[in-house]
C-alpha positions as MATLAB code, in Angstrom:
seq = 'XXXXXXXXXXXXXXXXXXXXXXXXXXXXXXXXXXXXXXXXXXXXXXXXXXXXXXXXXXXXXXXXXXXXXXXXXXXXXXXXXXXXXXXXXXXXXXXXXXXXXXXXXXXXXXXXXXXXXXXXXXXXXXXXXXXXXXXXXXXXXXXXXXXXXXXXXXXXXXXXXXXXXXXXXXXXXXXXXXXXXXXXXXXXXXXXXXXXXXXXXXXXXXXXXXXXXXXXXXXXXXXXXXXXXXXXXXXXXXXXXXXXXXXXXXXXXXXXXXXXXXXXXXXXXXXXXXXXXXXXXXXXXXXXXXXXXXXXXXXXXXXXXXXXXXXXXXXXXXXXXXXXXXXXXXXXXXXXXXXXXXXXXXXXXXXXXXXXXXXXXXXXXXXXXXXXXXXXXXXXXXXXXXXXXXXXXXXXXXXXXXXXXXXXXXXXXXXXXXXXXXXXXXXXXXXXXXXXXXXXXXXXXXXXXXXXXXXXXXXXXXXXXXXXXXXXXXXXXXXXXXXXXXXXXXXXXXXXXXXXXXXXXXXXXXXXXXXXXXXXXXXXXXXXXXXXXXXXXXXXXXXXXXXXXXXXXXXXXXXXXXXXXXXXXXXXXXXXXXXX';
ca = [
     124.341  123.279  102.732;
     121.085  124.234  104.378;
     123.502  126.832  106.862;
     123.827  128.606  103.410;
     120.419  129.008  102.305;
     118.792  132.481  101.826;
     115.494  133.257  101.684;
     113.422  135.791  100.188;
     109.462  136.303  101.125;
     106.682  137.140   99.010;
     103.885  139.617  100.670;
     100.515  139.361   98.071;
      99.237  142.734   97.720;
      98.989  145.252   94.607;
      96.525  143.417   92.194;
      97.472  142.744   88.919;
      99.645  144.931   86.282;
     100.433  144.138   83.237;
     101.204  147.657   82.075;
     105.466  147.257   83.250;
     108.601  145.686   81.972;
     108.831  142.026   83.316;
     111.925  143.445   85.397;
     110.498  146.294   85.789;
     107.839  144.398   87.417;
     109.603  142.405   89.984;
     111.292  145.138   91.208;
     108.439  148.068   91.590;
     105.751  145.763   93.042;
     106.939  142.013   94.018;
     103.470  141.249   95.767;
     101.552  141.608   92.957;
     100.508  139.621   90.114;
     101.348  139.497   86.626;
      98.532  136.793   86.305;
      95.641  136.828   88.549;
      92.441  135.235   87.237;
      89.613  133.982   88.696;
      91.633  135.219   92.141;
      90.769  138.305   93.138;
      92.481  141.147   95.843;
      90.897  141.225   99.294;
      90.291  143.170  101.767;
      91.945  141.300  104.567;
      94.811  140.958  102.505;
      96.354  138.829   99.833;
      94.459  136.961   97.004;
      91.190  134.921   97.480;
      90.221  132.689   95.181;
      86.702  134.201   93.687;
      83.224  132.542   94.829;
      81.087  130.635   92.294;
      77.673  131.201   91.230;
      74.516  128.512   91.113;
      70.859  128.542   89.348;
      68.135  130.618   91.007;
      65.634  128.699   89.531;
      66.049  125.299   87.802;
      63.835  126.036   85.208;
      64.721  127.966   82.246;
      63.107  131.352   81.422;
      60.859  130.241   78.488;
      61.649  132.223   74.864;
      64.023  132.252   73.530;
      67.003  134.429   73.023;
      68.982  136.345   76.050;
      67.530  137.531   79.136;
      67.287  141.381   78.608;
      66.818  142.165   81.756;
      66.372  141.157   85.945;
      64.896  142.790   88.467;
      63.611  141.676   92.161;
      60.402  142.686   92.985;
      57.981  141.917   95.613;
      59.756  138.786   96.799;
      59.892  137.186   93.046;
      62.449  137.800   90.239;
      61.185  139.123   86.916;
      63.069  138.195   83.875;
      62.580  139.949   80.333;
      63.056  137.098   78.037;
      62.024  137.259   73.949;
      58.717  139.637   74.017;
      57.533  138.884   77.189;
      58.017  139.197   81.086;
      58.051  136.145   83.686;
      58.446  135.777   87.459;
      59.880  133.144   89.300;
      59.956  133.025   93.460;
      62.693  130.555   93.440;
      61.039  128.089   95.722;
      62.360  125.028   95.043;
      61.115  121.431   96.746;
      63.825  118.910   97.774;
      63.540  115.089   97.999;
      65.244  111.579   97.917;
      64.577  108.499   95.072;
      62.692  106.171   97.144;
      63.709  102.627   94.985;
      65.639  102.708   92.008;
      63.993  103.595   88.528;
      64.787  101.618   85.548;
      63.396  103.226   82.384;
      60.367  104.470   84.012;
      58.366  107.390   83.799;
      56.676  106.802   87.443;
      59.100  108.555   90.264;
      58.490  107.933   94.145;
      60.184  109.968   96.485;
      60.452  110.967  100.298;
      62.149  113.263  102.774;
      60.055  115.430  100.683;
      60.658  119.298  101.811;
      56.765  120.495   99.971;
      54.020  120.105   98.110;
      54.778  118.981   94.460;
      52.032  119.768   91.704;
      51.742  119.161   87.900;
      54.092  120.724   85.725;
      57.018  121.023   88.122;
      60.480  120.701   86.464;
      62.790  118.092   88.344;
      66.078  117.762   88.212;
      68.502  114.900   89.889;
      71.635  112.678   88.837;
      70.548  111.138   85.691;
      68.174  112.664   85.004;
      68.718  114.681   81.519;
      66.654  117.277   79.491;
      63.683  119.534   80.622;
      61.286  116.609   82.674;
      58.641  117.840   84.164;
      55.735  116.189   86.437;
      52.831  115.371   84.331;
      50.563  113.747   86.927;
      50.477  112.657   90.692;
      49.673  109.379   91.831;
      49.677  109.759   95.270;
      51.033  112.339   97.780;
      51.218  112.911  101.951;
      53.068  115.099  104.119;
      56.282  112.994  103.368;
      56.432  110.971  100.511;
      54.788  111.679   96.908;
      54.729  109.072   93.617;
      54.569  111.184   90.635;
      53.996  110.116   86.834;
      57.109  112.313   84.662;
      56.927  113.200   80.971;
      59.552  111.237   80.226;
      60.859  107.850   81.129;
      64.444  108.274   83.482;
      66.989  106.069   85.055;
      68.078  107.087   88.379;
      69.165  105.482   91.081;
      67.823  104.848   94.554;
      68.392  107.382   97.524;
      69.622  110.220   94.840;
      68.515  113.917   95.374;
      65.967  115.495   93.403;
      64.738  118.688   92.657;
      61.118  119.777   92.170;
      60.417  123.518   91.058;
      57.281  125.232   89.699;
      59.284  127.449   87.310;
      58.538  130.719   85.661;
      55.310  131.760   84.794;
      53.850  134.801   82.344;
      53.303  138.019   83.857;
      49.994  138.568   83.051;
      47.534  141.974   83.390;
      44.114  142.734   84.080;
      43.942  143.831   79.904;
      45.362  146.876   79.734;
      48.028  144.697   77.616;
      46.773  141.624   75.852;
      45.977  138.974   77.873;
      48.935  136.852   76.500;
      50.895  139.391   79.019;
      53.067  142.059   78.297;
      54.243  143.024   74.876;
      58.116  144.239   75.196;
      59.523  145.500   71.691;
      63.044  145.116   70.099;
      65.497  142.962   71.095;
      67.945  144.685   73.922;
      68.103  145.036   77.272;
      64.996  145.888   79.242;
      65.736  148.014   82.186;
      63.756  148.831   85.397;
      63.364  151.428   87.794;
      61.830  150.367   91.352;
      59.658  153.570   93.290;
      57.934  154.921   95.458;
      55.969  157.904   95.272;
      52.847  157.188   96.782;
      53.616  154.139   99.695;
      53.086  151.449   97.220;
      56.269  150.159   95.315;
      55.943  150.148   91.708;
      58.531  149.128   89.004;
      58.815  151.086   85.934;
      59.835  149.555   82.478;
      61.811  150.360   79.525;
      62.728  149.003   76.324;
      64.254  151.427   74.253;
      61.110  150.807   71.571;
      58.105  151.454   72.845;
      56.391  153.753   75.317;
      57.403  153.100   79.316;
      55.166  151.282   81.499;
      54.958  150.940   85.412;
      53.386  147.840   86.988;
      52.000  147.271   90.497;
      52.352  143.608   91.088;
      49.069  142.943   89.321;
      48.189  145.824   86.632;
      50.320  147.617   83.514;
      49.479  150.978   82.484;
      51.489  152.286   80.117;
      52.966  155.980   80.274;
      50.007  158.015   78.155;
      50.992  161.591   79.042;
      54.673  161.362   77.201;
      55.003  163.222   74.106;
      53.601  161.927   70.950;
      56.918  161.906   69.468;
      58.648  159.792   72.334;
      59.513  156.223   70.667;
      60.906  154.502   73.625;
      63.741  155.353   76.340;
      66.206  152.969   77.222;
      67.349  154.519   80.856;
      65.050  155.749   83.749;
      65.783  156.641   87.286;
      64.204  158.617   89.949;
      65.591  161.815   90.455;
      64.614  164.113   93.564;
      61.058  162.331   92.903;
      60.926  162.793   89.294;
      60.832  160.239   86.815;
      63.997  160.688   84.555;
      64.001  159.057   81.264;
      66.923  158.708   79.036;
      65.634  158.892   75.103;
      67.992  158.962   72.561;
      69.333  162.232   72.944;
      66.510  163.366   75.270;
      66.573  163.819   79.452;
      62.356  163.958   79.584;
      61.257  164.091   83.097;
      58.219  164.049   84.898;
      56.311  166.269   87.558;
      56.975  165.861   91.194;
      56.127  162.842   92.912;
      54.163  161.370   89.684;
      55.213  158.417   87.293;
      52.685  159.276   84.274;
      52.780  163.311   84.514;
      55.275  164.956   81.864;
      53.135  168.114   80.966;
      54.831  171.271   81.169;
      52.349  173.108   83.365;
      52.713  170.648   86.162;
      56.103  170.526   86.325;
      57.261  167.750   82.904;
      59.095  168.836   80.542;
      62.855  167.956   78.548;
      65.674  168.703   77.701;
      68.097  168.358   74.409;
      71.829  167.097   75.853;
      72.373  167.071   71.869;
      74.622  163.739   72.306;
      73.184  160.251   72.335;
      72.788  159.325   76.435;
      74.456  156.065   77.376;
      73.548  156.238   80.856;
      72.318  157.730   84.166;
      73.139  157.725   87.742;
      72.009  159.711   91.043;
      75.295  160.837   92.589;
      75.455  163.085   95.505;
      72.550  165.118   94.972;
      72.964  165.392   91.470;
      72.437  163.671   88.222;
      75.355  162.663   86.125;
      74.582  162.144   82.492;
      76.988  160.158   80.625;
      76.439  160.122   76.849;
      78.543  159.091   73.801;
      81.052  162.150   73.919;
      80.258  163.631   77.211;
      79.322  164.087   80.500;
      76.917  166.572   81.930;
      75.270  167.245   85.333;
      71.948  168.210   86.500;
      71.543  170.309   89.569;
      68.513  171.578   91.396;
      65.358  170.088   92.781;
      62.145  170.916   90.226;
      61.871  172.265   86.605;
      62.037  175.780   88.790;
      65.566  175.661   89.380;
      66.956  172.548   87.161;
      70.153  173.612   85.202;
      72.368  171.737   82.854;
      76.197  171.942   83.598;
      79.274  170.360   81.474;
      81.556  168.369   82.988;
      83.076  166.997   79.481;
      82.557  168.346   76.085;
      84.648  165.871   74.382;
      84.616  162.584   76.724;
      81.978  160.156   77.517;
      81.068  156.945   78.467;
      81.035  154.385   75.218;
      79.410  151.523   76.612;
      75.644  151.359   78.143;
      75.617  149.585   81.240;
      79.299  150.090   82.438;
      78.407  153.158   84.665;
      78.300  152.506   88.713;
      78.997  154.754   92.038;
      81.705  152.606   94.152;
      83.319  153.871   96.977;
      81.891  156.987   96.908;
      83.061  157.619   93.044;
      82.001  156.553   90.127;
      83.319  154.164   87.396;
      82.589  154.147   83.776;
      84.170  152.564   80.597;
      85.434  155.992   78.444;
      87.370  155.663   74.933;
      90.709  155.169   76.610;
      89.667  152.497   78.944;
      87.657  152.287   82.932;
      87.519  155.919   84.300;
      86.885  157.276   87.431;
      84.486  160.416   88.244;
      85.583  161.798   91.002;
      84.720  165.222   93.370;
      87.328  167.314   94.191;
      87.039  170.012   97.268;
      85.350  172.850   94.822;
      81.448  172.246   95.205;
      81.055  171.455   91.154;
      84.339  170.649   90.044;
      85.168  167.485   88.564;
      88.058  165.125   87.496;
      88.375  162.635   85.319;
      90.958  159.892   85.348;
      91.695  156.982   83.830;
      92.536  153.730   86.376;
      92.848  150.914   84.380;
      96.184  151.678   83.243;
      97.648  148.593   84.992;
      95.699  145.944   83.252;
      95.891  148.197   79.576;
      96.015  144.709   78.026;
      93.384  143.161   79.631;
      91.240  145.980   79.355;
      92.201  145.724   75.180;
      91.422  142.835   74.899;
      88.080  142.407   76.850;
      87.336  145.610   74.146;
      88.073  143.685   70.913;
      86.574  140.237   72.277;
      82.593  141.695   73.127;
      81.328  142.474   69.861;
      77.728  142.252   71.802;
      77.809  144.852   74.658;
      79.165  144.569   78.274;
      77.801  144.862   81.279;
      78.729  145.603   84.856;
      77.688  145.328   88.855;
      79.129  146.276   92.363;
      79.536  143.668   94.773;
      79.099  146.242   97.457;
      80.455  143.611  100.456;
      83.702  143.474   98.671;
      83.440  147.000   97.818;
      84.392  145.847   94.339;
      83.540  147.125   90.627;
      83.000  143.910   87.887;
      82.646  144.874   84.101;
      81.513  142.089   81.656;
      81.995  141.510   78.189;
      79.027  139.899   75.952;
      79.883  137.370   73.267;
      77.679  135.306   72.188;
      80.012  132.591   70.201;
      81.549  132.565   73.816;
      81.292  129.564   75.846;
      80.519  129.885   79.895;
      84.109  129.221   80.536;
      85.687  131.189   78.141;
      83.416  134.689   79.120;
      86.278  137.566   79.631;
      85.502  139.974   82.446;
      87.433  142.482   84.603;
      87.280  143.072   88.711;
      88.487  145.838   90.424;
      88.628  146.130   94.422;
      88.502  149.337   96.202;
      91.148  149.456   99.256;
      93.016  152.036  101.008;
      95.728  151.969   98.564;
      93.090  152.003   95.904;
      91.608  150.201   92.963;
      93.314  146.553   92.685;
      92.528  144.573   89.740;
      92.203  140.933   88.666;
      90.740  139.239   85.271;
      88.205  136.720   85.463;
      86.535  134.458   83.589;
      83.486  131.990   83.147;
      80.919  134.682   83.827;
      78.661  135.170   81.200;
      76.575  137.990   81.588;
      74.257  139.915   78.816;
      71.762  141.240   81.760;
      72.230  141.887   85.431;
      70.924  143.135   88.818;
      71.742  143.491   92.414;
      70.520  145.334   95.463;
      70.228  144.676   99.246;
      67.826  142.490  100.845;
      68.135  143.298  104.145;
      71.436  142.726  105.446;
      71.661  140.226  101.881;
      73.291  140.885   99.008;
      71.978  139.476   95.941;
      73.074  139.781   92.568;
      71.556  137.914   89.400;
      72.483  137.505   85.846;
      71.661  135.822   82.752;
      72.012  135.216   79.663;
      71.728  133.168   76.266;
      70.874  130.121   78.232;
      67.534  130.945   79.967;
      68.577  130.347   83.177;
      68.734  133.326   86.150;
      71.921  132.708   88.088;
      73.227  134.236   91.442;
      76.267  135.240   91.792;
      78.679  134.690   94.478;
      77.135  131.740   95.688;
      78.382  128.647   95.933;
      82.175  126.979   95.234;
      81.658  126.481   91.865;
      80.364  127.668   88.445;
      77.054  126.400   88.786;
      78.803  122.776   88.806;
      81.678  123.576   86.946;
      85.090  123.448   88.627;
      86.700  127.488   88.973;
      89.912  127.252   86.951;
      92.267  130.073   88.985;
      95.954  130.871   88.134;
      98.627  133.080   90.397;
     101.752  134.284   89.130;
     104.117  136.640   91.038;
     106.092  138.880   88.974;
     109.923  137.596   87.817;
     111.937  138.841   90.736;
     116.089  138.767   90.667;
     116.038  137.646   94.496;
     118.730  140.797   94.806;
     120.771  140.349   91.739;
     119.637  139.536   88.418;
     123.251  138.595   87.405;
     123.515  135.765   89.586;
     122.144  131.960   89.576;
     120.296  131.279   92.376;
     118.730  127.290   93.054;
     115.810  127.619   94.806;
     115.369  124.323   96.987;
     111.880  124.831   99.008;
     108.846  127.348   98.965;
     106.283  127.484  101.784;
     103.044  129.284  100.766;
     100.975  130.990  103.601;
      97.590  130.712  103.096;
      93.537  131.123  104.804;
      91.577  127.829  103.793;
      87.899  127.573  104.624;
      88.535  123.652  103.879;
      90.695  121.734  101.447;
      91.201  122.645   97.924;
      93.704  121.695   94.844;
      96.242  123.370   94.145;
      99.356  123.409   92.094;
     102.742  124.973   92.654;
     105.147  125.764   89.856;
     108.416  127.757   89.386;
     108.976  129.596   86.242;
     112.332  130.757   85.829;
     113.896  133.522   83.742;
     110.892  135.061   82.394;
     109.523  131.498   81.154;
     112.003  131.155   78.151;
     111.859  128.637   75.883;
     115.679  127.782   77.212;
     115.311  127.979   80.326;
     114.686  124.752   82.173;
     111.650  124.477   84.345;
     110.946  122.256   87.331;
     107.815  119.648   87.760;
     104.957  121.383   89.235;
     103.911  120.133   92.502;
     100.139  119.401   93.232;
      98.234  119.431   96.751;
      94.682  118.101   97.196;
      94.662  119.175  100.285;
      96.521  122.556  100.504;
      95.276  123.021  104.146;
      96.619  119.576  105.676;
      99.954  121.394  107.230;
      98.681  124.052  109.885;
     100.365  126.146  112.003;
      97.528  128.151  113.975;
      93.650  128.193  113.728;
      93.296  124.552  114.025;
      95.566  123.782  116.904;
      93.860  122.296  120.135;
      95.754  124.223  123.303;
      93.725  122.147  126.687;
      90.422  122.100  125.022;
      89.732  125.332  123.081;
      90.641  125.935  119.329;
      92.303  129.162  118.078;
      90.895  131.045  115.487;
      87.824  130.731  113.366;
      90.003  130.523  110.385;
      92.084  128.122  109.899;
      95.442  129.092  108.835;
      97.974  127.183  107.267;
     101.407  126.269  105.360;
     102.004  124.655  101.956;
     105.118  123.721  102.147;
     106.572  122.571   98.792;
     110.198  120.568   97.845;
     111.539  121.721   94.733;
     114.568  122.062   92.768;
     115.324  124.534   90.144;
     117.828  127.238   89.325;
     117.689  130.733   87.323;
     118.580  134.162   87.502;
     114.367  134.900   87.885;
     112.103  133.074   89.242;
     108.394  133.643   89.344;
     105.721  131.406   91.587;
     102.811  129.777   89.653;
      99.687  128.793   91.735;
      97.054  126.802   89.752;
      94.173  125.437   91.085;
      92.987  122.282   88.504;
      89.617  120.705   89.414;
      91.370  117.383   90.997;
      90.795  118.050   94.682;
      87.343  120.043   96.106;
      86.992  123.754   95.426;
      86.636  125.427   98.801;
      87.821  129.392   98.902;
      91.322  130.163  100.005;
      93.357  132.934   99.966;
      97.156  132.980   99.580;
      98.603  135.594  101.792;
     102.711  135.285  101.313;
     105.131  133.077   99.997;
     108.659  132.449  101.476;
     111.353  130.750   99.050;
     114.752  129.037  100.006;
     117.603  129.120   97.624;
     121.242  129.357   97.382;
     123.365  131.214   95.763;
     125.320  130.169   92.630;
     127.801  131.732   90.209;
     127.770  135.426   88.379;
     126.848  134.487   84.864;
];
């Protein structure tokens, strides 16, 4: 029988749609997805299974409420929490249980990496709650015995974790000496410059006045207008502080932070629509309000001018603007948009590109009643836009990814990031990204294989496909799934046939826990040298089923470890059966 098989391969590219007919589907775009979560397109082809994220700091932020805002300064992250601003360096102090602990509140440990003080948070296998160190017995280069505020039971040899936490920004009294005073209750965003060789970071809050701080000292802005409440955006444009008030654009004089008076060079202007967000972009500034976009050429209050891009289109949500590949993306009315130069110096387009994921885009709309939020991950060169609910669970947090390649933006849903407040730059040749929210804690993304512990549910579905004719039955007998494994995974196979009716009989899934045991290249030893730096392999799977469709279903499901793979192609075996 096998002298009669057919087979028909699978290669991954496209992203998902959901915007087509089922059939429609298979036939326009076979290597894409019509589920694709928590996977994500990648450069290098095919679908890779997303990176996790882990705790910057073991300690919570102390407050109360969400983080309203990150920002890395001078070697430390800041974090706007309730009415005040913290820091934390993220140093953290490792160590071993040196003898087991039996419902004790006296800890020794060694292989200790650092010095551990009084009021250090630790964390370690059974060890629950926020303990901290509330005295130290003894302590050498190695080995420390510490007195906890709490009695634990851990055992012997376990890891532990030792961290000093965040602590109050504090001033020299220009604020109280409680620290700084932030008013309302929404995001707090910050503007890192540079106009005289020292690198300040400038404040916002959307209540009160702006302030800049130095690393040691606060001044708030004193030479705004009386009448300015609060801005809630600021960047630095051609060496002008820009501040985004309502339905203000107030800028400063050249080259100075705290300067707005006319005669020096200050001044605003009235956009007359409520401004949702700013952004430096190729020389210019783009203005994106409620129910339009404008532009702002030239270099000084000599030769600024105000030009309309849109008089009837904006952006709707705060925090959803961001230049990617040398564009810009936005969230407008109608869904993500793109902003986009065209050869005439001036000219712009507009154009909606989340068309193929319409539904997820819907429903990430209606299910973040409490804002969104969004970040490149500039190494991917991909755009992420998050939805804020705060009933939601980590897990069940709804965000969208898009990936910029040569064929253009390819999407993918995600979920189990749960982001009210966020911030990336470069470090270096480092990429560093942080968000938080309801929780307290400052996470970083893309580190790690998990959810900071949690296992990363991801599910892969091709698109229905007829395998040439929808009008015959086909019994598929084997699939073999080409994949890139950094190490072993789980991983489920499944075929769903004719569009997943309820009448249509489905075979057993098959599950792996450890995908990457079959290799064909990468891991091969020719003499003595190995091939490849990344191992390749097949997952071959032995199935039977039959249908006029057939779709594959890849689920990973927490039973194996939770390296990143990618799936690359598919093959399937089948014969044919009878017209229907």
């Amino acid at each position: 029988m096998a002298d009669n098989w057919q087979t028909y391969s699978f290669l991954f590219q496209g992203g998902l749609i959901t915007n087509l007919a089922p059939y429609q589907h298979g036939i326009q775009a076979p290597g894409s997805a019509r589920i694709l979560r928590n996977f994500e397109p990648s450069v290098f082809g095919g679908y890779r299974r997303v990176e996790g994220y882990t705790k910057f700091d073991i300690a919570t932020v102390p407050n109360s409420g969400n983080i309203r805002g990150i920002v890395r300064y001078a070697n430390s992250v800041y974090a706007a929490r309730g009415n005040d601003l913290f820091k934390s360096s993220g140093t953290l102090i490792t160590a071993k249980v040196n003898g087991a602990v039996t419902s004790s509140a006296t800890l020794t440990v060694d292989t200790k990496a650092g010095t551990i003080a009084t009021g250090m948070q630790v964390v370690g296998t059974g060890i629950t709650g926020t303990v901290t160190v509330n005295s130290i017995s003894s302590q050498d280069t190695n080995t420390a015995t510490v007195v906890l505020s709490t009695t634990v039971t851990i055992a012997n040899d376990v890891d532990v974790t030792f961290s000093v936490g965040w602590t109050q920004v504090t001033d020299n009294g220009t604020f109280s000496s409680a620290g700084v005073t932030l008013g309302g209750t929404g995001k707090v965003r910050f503007l890192k410059y540079d106009f005289d060789g020292t690198e300040k970071i400038l404040i916002v809050d959307a209540t009160g006045k702006p302030f800049r701080f130095d690393g040691s000292t606060f001044a708030q802005l004193s030479s705004l207008p009386t009448s300015t409440s609060g801005a809630s955006f600021v960047v630095n444009f051609k060496n002008h502080v820009i501040l985004g008030n309502g339905k203000k654009l107030i800028f400063s004089a050249p080259y100075e932070d705290d300067d707005f008076t006319v005669a020096n060079g200050g001044g605003e202007i009235n956009i007359g629509d409520t401004i949702t967000g700013l952004i430096v972009f190729r020389e210019q500034l783009v203005i994106f309000s409620e129910s339009s976009i404008n532009v702002l050429n030239g270099n000084s209050v000599v030769d600024f001018t105000l030009q309309p891009v849109s008089r009837d289109l904006g952006c709707v949500a705060e925090d959803t603007v961001q230049e990617i590949g040398g564009d810009i993306l936005f969230l407008g009315p109608d869904g993500l948009r793109t902003f986009s130069a065209t050869d005439k110096i001036g000219d712009f387009s507009l154009a909606v590109v989340s068309k193929p994921i319409q539904t997820e885009m819907i429903d990430l709309i209606g299910s973040s009643p409490d804002g969104f939020n969004s970040t490149v991950i500039r190494e991917k060169s991909q755009y992420r836009i998050f939805g804020f609910n705060s009933g939601f669970q980590d897990t069940a947090a709804k965000a969208v990814a898009g990936t910029q390649l040569q064929e253009g933006l390819q999407w993918n849903d995600l979920r189990g990031f749960n982001v009210f407040s966020i911030f990336s730059e470069y470090d270096g040749f480092t990429e560093r990204i942080y968000f938080g929210n309801s929780d307290g804690y400052i996470y970083q993304m893309e580190q790690g294989n998990t959810q900071d512990g949690g296992h990363i549910s991801a599910t892969f579905a091709t698109p229905f496909v007829s395998l040439q004719d929808s009008e015959i039955r086909k019994t598929i007998y084997k699939g073999s799934t080409y994949l890139d494994v950094n190490g072993t995974f789980d991983l489920e196979f499944s075929l769903k046939f004719d569009f997943d009716q309820p009448a249509a009989v489905q075979p057993d899934s098959v599950l792996s826990t450890d995908a990457a045991a079959t290799t064909f290249f990468g891991s091969g030893i020719y003499g003595t040298s190995i091939f490849g730096t990344k191992q390749k392999a097949i997952y071959e799977v032995q199935t039977v089923g039959s249908g006029f469709t057939v779709s594959i279903l890849y689920e990973t499901t927490g039973e194996g470890t939770d390296n990143v793979f990618s799936i690359d192609a598919a093959t399937l075996e089948y014969a044919v059966n009878d017209r229907r």
